[in-house]
C-alpha positions in Angstrom: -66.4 25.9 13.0 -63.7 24.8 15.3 -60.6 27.5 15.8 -57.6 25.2 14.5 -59.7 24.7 11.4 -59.8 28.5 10.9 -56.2 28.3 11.6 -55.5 26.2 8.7 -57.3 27.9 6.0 -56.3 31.4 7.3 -58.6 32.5 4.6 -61.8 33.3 3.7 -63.9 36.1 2.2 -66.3 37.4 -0.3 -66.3 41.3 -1.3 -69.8 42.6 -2.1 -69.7 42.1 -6.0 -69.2 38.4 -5.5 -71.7 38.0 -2.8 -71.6 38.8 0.5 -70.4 35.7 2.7 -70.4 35.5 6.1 -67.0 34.1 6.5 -66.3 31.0 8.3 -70.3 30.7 9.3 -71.2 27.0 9.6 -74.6 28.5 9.6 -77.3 28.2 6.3 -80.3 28.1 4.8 -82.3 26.7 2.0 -81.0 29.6 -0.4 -85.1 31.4 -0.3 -84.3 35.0 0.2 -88.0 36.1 0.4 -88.6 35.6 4.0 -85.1 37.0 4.8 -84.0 40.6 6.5 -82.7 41.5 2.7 -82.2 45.2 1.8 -83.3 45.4 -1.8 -81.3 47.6 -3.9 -83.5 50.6 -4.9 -84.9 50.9 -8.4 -82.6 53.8 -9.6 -79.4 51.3 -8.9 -81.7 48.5 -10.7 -82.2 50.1 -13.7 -78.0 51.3 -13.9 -78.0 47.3 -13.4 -80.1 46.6 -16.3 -78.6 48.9 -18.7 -75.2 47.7 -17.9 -76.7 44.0 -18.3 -77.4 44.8 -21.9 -74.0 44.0 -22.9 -73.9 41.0 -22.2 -75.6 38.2 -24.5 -79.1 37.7 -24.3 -79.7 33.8 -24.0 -82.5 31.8 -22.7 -81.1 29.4 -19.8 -82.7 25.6 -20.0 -81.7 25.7 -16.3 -82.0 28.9 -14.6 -80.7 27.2 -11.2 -77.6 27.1 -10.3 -76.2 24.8 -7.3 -73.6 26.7 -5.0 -71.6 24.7 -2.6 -70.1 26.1 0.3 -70.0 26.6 4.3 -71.9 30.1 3.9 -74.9 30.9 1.7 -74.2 33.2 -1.2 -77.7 34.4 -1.1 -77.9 37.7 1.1 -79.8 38.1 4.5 -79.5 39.3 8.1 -79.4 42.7 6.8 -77.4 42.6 4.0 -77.8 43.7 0.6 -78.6 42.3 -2.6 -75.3 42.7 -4.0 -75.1 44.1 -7.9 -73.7 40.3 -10.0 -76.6 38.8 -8.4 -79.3 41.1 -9.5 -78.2 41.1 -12.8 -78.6 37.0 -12.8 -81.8 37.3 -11.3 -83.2 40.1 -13.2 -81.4 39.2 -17.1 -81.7 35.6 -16.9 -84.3 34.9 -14.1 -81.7 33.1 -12.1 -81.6 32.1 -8.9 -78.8 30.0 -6.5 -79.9 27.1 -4.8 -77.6 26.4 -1.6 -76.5 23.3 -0.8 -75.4 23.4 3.0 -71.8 21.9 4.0 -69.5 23.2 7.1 -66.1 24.2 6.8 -64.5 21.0 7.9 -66.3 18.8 5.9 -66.3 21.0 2.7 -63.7 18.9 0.1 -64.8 15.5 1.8 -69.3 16.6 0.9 -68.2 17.5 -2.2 -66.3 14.2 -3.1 -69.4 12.2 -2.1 -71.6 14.4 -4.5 -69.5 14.0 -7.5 -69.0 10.3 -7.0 -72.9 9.7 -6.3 -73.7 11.8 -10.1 -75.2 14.8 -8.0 -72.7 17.5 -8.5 -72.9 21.3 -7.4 -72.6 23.5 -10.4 -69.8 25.8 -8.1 -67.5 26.1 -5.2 -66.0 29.3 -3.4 -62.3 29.9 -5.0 -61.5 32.7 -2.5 -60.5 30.7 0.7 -57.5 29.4 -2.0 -57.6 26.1 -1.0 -59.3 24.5 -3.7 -56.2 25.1 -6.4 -54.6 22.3 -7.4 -55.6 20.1 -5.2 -58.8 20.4 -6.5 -58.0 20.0 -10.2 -55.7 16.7 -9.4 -58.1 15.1 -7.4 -60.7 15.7 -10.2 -62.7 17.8 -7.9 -63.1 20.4 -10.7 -63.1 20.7 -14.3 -62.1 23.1 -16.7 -64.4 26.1 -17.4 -62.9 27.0 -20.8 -65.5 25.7 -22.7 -67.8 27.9 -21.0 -66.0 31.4 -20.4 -64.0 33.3 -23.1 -60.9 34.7 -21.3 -59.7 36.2 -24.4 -62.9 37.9 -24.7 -63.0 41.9 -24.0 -65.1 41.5 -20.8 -62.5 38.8 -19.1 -59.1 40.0 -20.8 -58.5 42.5 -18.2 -57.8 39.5 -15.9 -56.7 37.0 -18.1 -53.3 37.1 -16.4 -54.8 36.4 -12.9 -56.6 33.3 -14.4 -53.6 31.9 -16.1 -52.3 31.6 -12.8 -54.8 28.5 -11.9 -54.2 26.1 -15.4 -54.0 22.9 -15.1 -52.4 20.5 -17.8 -53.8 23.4 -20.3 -56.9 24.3 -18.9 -58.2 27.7 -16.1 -59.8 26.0 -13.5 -60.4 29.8 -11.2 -62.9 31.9 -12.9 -61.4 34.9 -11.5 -63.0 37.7 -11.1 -60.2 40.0 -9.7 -57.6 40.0 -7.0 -59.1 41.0 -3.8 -57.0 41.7 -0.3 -56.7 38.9 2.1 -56.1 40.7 4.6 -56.3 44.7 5.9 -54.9 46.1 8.8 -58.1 46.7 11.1 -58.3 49.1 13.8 -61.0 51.3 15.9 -59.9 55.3 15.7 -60.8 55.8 19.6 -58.1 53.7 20.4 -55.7 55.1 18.3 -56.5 58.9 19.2 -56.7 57.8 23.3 -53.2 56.6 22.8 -52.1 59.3 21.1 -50.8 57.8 18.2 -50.5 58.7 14.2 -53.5 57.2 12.3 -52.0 54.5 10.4 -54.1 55.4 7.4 -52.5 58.9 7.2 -49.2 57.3 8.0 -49.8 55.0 5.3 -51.0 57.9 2.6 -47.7 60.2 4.1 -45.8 56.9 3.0 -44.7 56.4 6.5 -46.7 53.2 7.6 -43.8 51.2 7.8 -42.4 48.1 10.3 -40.8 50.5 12.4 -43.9 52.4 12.9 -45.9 49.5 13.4 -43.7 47.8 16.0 -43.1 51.3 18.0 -47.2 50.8 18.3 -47.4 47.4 19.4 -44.9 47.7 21.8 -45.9 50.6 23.2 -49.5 49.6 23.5 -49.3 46.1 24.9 -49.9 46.3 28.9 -50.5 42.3 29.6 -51.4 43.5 33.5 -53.9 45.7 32.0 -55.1 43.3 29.2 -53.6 45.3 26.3 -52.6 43.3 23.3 -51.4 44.5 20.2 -52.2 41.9 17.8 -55.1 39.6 17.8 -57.0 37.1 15.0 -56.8 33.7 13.2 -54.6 35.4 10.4 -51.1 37.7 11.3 -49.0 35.3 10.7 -49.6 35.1 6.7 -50.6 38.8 7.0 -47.0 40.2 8.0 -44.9 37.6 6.1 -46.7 38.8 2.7 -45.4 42.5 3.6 -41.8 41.4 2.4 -43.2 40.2 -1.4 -43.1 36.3 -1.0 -45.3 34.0 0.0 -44.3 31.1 2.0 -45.8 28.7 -1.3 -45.6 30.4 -4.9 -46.3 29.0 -8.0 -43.2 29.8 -10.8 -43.5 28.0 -14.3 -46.6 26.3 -13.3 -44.6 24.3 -10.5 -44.8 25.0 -6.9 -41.9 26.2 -4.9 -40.8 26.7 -1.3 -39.6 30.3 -0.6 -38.8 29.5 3.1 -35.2 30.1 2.6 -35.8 32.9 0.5 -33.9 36.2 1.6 -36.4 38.6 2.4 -39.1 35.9 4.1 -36.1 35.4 6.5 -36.0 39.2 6.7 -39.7 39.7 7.6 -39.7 36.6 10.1 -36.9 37.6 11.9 -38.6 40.8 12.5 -41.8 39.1 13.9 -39.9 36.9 16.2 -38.6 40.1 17.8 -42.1 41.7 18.0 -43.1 38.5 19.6 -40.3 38.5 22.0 -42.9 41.1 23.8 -45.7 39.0 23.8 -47.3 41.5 21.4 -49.9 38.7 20.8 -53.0 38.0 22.8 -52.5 34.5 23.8 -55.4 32.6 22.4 -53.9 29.6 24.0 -55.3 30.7 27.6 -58.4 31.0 25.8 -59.2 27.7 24.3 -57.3 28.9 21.1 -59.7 31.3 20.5 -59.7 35.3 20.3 -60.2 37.7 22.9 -63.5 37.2 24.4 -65.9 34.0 22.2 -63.5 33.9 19.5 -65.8 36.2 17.3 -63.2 38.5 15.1 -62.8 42.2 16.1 -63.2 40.9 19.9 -60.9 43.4 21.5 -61.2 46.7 19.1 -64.6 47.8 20.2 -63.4 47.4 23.9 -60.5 48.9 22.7 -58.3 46.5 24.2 -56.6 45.4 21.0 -54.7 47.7 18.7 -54.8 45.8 15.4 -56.0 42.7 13.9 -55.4 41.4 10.3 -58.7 40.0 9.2 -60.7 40.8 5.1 -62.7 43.0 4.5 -65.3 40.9 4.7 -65.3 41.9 8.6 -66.7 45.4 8.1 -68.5 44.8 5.1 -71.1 44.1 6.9 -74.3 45.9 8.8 -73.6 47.9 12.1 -75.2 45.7 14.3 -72.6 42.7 13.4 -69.7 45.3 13.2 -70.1 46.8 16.3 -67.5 44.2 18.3 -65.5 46.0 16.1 -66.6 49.3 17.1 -69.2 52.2 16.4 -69.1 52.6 12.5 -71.6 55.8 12.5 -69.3 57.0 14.8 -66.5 56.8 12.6 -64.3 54.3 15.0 -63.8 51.6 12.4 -60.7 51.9 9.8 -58.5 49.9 8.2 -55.1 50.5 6.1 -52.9 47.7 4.2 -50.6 45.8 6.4 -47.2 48.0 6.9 -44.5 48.0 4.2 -41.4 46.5 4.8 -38.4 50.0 5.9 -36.1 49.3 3.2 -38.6 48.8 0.6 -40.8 51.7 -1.4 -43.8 48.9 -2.0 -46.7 48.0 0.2 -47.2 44.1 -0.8 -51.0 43.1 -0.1 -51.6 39.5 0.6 -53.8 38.2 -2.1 -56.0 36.7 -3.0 -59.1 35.7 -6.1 -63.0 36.8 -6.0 -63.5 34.0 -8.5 -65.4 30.3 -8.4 -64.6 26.9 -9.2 -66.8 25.0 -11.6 -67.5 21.4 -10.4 -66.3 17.9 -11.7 -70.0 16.7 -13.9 -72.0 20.1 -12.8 -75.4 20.0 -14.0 -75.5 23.6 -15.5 -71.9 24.7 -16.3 -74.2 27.1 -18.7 -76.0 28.9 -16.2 -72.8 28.9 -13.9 -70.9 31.0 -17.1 -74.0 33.3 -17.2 -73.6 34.4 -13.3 -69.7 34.4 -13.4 -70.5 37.2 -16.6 -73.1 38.6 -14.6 -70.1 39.3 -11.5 -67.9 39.9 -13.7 -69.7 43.2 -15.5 -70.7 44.1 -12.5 -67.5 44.3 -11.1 -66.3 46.6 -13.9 -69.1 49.0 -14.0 -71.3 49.1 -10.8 -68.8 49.7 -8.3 -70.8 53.3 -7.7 -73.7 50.8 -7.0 -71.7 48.7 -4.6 -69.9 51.6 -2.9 -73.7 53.3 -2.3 -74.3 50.1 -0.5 -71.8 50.8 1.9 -72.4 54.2 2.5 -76.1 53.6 2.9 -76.6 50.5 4.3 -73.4 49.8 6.4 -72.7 53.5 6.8 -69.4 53.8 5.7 -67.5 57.2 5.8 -65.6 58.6 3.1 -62.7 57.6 4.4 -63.2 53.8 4.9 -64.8 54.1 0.8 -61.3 55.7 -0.3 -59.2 53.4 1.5 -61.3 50.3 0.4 -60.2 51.5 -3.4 -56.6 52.6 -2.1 -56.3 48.6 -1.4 -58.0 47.1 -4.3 -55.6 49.4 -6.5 -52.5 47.9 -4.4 -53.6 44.4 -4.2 -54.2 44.3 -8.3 -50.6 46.0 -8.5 -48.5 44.6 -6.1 -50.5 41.0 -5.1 -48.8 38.1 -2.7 -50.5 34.9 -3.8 -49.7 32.1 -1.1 -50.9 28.4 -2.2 -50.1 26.8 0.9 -53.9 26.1 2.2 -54.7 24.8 -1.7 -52.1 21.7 -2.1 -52.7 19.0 0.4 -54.0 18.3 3.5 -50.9 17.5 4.6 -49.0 20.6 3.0 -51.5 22.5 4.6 -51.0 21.3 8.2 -47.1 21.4 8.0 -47.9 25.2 7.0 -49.8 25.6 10.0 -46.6 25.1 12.6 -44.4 27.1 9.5 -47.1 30.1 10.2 -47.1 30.1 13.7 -43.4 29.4 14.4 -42.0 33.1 15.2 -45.4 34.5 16.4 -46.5 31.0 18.6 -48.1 32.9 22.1 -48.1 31.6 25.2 -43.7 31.8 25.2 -43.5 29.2 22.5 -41.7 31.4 19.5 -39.3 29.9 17.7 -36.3 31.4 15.6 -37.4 31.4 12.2 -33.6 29.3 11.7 -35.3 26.5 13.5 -38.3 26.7 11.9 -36.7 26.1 8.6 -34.0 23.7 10.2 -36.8 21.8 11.6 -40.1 22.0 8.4 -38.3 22.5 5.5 -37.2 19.2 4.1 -40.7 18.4 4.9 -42.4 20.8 3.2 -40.0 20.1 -0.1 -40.7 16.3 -0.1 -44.6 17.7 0.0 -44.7 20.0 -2.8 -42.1 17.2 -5.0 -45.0 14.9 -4.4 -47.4 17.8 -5.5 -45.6 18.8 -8.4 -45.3 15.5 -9.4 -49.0 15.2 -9.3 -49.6 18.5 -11.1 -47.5 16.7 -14.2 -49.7 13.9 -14.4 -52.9 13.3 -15.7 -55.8 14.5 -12.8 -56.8 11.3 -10.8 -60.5 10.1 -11.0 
C-alpha cells in the first residue's frame, strides 16, 4: 500500500472481537484457514462460547457463506487466534467467510464494479470510517434494518452509536461498539533510560497532560543523534481529537466544519509550537515513509522514537510481528490514551466503530445479520475469552490488559468521531494538507491561521455539496 494512501485514510483497525486485521496489508488469501499458522481457541473457551451462543436464535442459514470485502482477510493466520464472534458463526451456524481480495487503493473503485456486474460482497470493513456517507449516497451500501433489530436488547446498548450512520431514515454501520483510533504507544526501556514518568501512571495520577507530553518530546528529540519524538502515519488526527472536536462532525444529521472552532485552534496552535522543534521524524527524507521501511513501531524497539499514535491493532498481535515495537515478554511495550488537553479534566479518545457495512444487492444479508449477532454477543460476554487471548498468546502483562479496558471505557464515554476520510475523495484529500498543516516535517509547518485562511472555504464548498447530497435521494 503506498504511504500517501495510508496518509489519507489515517485509519484502520480491527480489535480482536471483530476479527483480527492486519491493518493496511495489501496481502490475502483465499479465506481457507485450515492450512494456516491459526491458534485454535482451547475447548474450555469453546464451550463458554457455545453456552453464550444459546441466546441467540437458533436458525438454519440457506447460505452459510458469507462474502467479506476488504484489503485484509478477516479470517485469522500467521499466528493469530481464532477470535470469539467468529467461532460462534462457525460453531452455531456452520458459517464460514469467504474473502474476496482487493488492495487499499482500489477498495471503493472493486467494489463498484461488483455491484454494477450483480456480484456483490455480502460486507465491507466500517472501521477505517471512510465508507459513511459516501458510501450510502453513492449507493455503495444499503440499509441493514431489515436484517438487525437495533431496538432489540442485544443491540440497544449501542443504538445511539448506530444512529449516528442513518441515511434518509435508514443505519447503514452495524456498530458493534466504539473502539479507539488511536493509543499513545511507547517501549518502557526508553522511557525508564530517559528517566522519565511512565505516561500510563501519569495518566492514572491524572497528570498526563500537553504540558507533560511536550516537556517529553522536547526533551527527548536529539536530530544529531537520531532521536525523534513522534513518528507514524496518524498524529496529526491523534492530537487534534485531545481538544473534543474533530476537524469534520456530523450535528443534526448534516456535516459541519469545526476548523474555526475555539478549542481546534487551541490544540493546533499547540502542535505548531511542538513542531517548531522538529519533534517529528521527517518521513520526507525517507520517501514519506517511517523510520526505517515504513513498517509502524520502526523506531520504539530501537528506542529511537519516544511515541507513536497508531490502534491497537499494532500490539494486538503475536510477538514475533510486535517485536519492531519492542520485547512484549519483557514487558517494554505500553500504551496510554493520547494526553488531555491542561485546562480540561477530560481525556478525549479519537474514535472510532468496530462495525460492518452491508453491501448494495448482497447475496446473504441473512447470514451477514447472523455473524454481526454472533460479534455482537461476543463482544458483550466473552471479553474474559478475548483478554485470555492476549495474555496467552500475545503475552500481554497485566498492565497492557487494564489499560486496554481503561481506553475502551474512555473511548465509549468521551468518543471524537472525525468523518473527514468517509465524504469524498476530494474532502478527503483537502483533509490531508488540513492534517498535516502545523505538524508538516521537513521545516514546512504552517500556522494553523493560514491553514484555515488558505483550506477553509474549500472545505465548506465540499461538505455544502455533501450535505446537499446527503438530502437527496442516494444515486444509483
Amino acid at each position: 500500500m503506498k504511504v500517501t494512501k495510508r496518509l489519507l485514510a489515517g485509519l484502520c483497525a480491527l480489535t480482536l472481537c471483530c476479527g483480527l486485521a492486519a491493518c493496511g496489508s495489501d496481502s490475502g488469501n483465499d479465506g481457507d484457514s485450515s492450512s494456516k499458522n491459526v491458534i485454535e481457541m482451547d475447548e474450555e473457551d469453546k464451550a463458554t462460547i457455545e453456552e453464550i451462543g444459546d441466546q441467540l436464535e437458533d436458525i438454519e442459514l440457506e447460505n452459510k457463506t458469507i462474502k467479506w470485502m476488504a484489503h485484509y482477510d478477516i479470517n485469522p493466520d500467521d499466528g493469530k487466534v481464532v477470535p470469539p464472534g467468529l467461532e460462534l458463526f462457525r460453531t452455531k451456524y456452520d458459517g464460514n467467510i469467504e474473502f474476496v481480495q482487493t488492495t487499499w487503493e482500489n477498495r471503493y473503485t472493486d467494489l463498484a464494479k461488483a455491484v454494477m456486474a450483480n456480484d456483490s460482497p455480502d460486507f465491507f470493513p466500517a472501521s477505517d470510517m471512510d465508507g459513511f456517507p459516501k458510501g450510502a449516497i453513492k449507493a455503495m451500501f444499503e440499509p441493514i434494518d431489515e436484517y438487525i433489530d437495533f431496538d432489540s436488547e442485544l443491540w440497544s446498548d449501542v443504538k445511539a452509536t448506530n444512529d449516528a450512520f442513518i441515511f434518509n431514515g435508514g443505519h447503514y454501520v452495524a456498530a458493534i461498539q466504539s473502539a479507539p483510533n488511536f493509543v499513545c504507544l511507547y517501549n518502557t526501556k526508553t522511557i525508564e533510560d530517559n528517566g522519565y514518568e511512565d505516561p500510563a501512571e501519569l495518566y492514572y495520577n491524572d497528570e498526563w497532560t500537553w504540558s507533560k507530553f511536550t516537556e517529553m518530546c522536547l526533551d527527548f528529540t536529539d536530530a544529531d543523534a537520531d532521536k525523534y519524538a513522534l513518528d507514524g502515519y496518524w498524529y496529526g488526527q491523534a492530537l487534534n481529537d485531545t481538544c473534543g472536536v474533530p476537524l469534520i462532525g456530523i450535528e443534526d444529521g448534516k456535516l459541519v466544519n469545526n476548523m474555526s472552532d475555539p478549542q481546534v485552534t487551541k490544540v493546533q496552535e499547540l502542535m505548531y509550537e511542538l513542531q517548531k522543534n522538529e519533534v517529528v521524524f521527517d518521513r520526507s527524507s525517507n520517501n514519506w515513509s517511517t523510520r526505517g521501511d515504513g513498517t509502524t513501531g520502526e523506531g520504539l524497539g530501537s528506542y529511537l522514537t519516544l511515541f507513536i499514535p497508531v490502534g491497537l491493532w499494532a500490539v494486538e498481535d503475536s510477538p514475533a510481528n510486535t517485536k519492531i515495537i519492542g520485547d512484549v515478554e519483557a514487558g517494554e511495550i505500553m500504551f496510554c490514551p493520547m494526553p488531555r488537553m491542561d485546562d480540561s479534566d477530560t481525556y478525549y479518545v479519537s474514535a472510532r466503530v468496530e462495525g460492518y457495512h452491508l453491501c448494495k444487492n448482497a447475496p446473504n444479508p441473512e447470514g451477514f445479520a447472523a455473524y454481526m449477532n454472533c460479534l455482537k454477543v461476543c463482544n458483550d460476554q466473552a471479553s474474559e475469552i478475548t483478554e485470555k487471548q492476549l495474555q496467552n498468546d500475545y503475552k500481554w502483562n497485566d498492565d497492557m490488559i487494564a489499560m486496554r479496558q481503561e481506553i475502551y471505557k474512555l473511548v465509549n464515554t468521551n468518543p471524537v468521531y472525525d468523518f473527514q476520510h468517509g465524504v469524498s475523495a476530494e474532502v478527503e484529500t483537502q483533509m490531508q494538507t488540513v492534517n498535516q498543516a502545523t505538524m508538516l516535517t521537513g521545516g514546512g509547518a504552517t500556522t494553523w491561521t493560514a491553514c484555515v485562511a488558505e483550506n477553509e472555504k474549500a472545505v465548506d464548498y465540499l461538505l455544502k455539496e455533501a450535505n446537499e447530497s446527503i438530502s437527496s435521494e442516494p444515486t444509483e
